[in-house]
Each structure stands twice: as C-alpha cells, then as structure tokens.
C-alpha positions, 0 to 999 in steps of 0.5 A: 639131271640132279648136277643141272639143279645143284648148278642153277641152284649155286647159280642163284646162290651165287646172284643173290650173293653178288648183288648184295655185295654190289648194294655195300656203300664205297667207305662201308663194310660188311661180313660174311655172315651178314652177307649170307644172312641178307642172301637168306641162310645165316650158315652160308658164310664159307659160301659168301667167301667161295661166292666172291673168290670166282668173283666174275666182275671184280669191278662192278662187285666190290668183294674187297668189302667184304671182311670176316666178323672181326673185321679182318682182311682176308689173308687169301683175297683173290684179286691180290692178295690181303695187302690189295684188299687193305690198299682197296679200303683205305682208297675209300677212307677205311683205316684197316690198322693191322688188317683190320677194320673197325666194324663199329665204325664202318659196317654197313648198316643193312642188316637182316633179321636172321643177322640179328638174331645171331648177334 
C-alpha cells in the first residue's frame, strides 16, 4: 500500500512540474531550482531534472527550457542530447554561446517566493 501512495504522490509531483514548465514563454528560460521552487519545495531540483528526463509529451512540455542556475544546457538532454537542446533555443532567439544561456536576459520572470528567498 505505501508503493500505491509514493506513486500518486511522484504523480502529482511530476503534474505540478510539468505544467509549469508548459507556462516557460518560446524566447524564456527557467532553472531547475525556480522550477521546483514554483512546484513547492526549493530542494527538488534533481527532481525537476528526473521530472523532465521521462518527459511524456516532449511537444507539448518544452523541458528544453529548462537550464541549470548558470544557464547552462544540459550535457545529457534526453530528447538529443545537449547540441539539441541548444539548437531548440536558438530556434526561439536564445544565443546559448558556449552552451550557455544568459539568465539576466532570458529568464523568465515568474518567480516564487521560496525562489527569492534563496537568491
């Protein structure tokens, strides 16, 4: 029975993860740690990451905007790899020199407030 609840709970874990990454604007980026901050606990940034690499619906959740809190791509992106990602990106008018982003930039503005706090 504790399996069945771990299940719904990464379930709507998961949910809450994917649609806010659905809400990221084309031509904006977010972190992961702004991503789980938004989803409701600042520490499930390597969750945010697990949440997007089984990704279900790589067309309608763009996880491709999704970077790490230095604006770099993701070496392991799972629809292709990093080069995919950064190909992704730059399709939407986000230069990603390097492989990486400039947040100051192209970070999406959403914010929560646990986000803040952690600035």
């Amino acid at each position: 029975m504790k399996k069945r609840i771990y299940g719904e709970e990464k379930e709507s874990t998961f949910e809450k993860i994917y649609e806010i990454v659905r809400q990221i604007p084309p031509g904006k980026v977010a972190t992961y740690g702004q991503i789980a901050a938004l989803a409701g606990n600042r520490r499930w940034s390597r969750v945010v990451g697990y949440a997007l690499h089984v990704n279900p619906d790589p067309d309608g959740i763009p996880c491709f905007r999704v970077v790490n809190r230095y604006g770099e791509v993701s070496k392991a992106f799972a629809f292709g790899g990093g080069n995919r990602q950064i190909e992704l990106l730059e399709a939407e008018g986000i230069p990603c020199p390097d492989g990486r982003v400039d947040l100051r930039r192209y970070q999406w503005e959403r914010v929560s407030t646990l986000y803040l706090q952690n600035m």
